[in-house]
C-alpha positions in Angstrom: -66.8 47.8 64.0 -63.6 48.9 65.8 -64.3 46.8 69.5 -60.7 45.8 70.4 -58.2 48.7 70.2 -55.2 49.7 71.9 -55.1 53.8 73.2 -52.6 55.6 73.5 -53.6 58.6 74.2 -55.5 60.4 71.6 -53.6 57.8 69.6 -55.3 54.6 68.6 -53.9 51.4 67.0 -56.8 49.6 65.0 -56.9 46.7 63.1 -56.3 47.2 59.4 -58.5 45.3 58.4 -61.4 47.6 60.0 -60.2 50.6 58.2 -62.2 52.0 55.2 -61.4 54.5 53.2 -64.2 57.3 53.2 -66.3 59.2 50.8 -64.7 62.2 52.4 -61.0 61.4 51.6 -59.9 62.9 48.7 -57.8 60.9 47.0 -61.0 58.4 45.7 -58.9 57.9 42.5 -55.2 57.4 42.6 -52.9 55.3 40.0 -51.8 51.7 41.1 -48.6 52.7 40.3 -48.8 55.5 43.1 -49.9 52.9 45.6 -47.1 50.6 44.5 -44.6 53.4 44.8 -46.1 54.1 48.5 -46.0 51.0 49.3 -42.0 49.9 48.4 -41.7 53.6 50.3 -43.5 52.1 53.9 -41.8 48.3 53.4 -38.5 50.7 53.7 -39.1 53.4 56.1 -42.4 52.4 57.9 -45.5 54.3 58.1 -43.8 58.5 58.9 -47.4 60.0 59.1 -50.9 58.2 61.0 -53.4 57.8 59.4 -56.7 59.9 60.1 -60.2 58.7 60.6 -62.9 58.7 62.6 -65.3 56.2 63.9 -69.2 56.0 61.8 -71.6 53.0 62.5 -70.0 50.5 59.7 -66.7 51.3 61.3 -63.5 53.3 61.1 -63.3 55.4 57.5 -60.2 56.9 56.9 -60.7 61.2 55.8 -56.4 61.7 55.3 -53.8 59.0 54.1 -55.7 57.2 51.6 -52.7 56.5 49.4 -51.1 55.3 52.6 -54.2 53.2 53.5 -54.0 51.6 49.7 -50.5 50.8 50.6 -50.6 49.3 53.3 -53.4 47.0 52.0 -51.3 46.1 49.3 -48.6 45.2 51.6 -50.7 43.2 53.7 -51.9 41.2 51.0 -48.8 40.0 50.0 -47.9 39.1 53.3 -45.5 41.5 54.1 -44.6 42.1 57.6 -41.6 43.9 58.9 -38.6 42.2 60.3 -37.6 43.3 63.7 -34.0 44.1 62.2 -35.3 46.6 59.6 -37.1 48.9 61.8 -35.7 52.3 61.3 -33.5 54.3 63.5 -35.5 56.6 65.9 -34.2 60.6 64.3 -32.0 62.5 66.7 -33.3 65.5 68.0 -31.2 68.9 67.8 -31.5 71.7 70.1 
């Protein structure tokens, strides 16, 4: 279960490896060539939209972003990490 997390907020940053995906998400069946797409998409960009998920007694399940989730898993099983160079410029705001 989700004991050491950082808050931000109503934003938390937790572990992936506590994240589930839950019965409630939607996406239960997706194609692995989805999740690869997804995933050469976050190595690139980063992760654009949070997750969402919300805390049950085995843990934290994940309700929206499963394909994101997936990809991110992916990602982290191949060892991929970002390199401080690659982070993507913050978007300029227009009044």
């Amino acid at each position: 279960m989700a004991k050491d997390f950082i808050s931000r907020g109503d934003l938390r940053l937790i572990p992936l490896a506590e994240l589930r995906l839950s019965p409630l998400n939607s996406r239960q069946e997706i194609a692995a060539e989805e999740v690869e797409a997804m995933a050469e998409s976050l190595a690139v960009a980063g992760l654009l939209q949070n997750l969402i998920g919300h805390l049950t007694p085995t843990g934290i399940e994940i309700v929206g972003g499963g394909t994101r989730l997936r990809a991110l898993q992916l990602l982290a099983a191949e060892g991929w990490s970002r390199p401080p160079s690659r982070a993507p410029a913050r978007r300029r705001r227009f009044a």
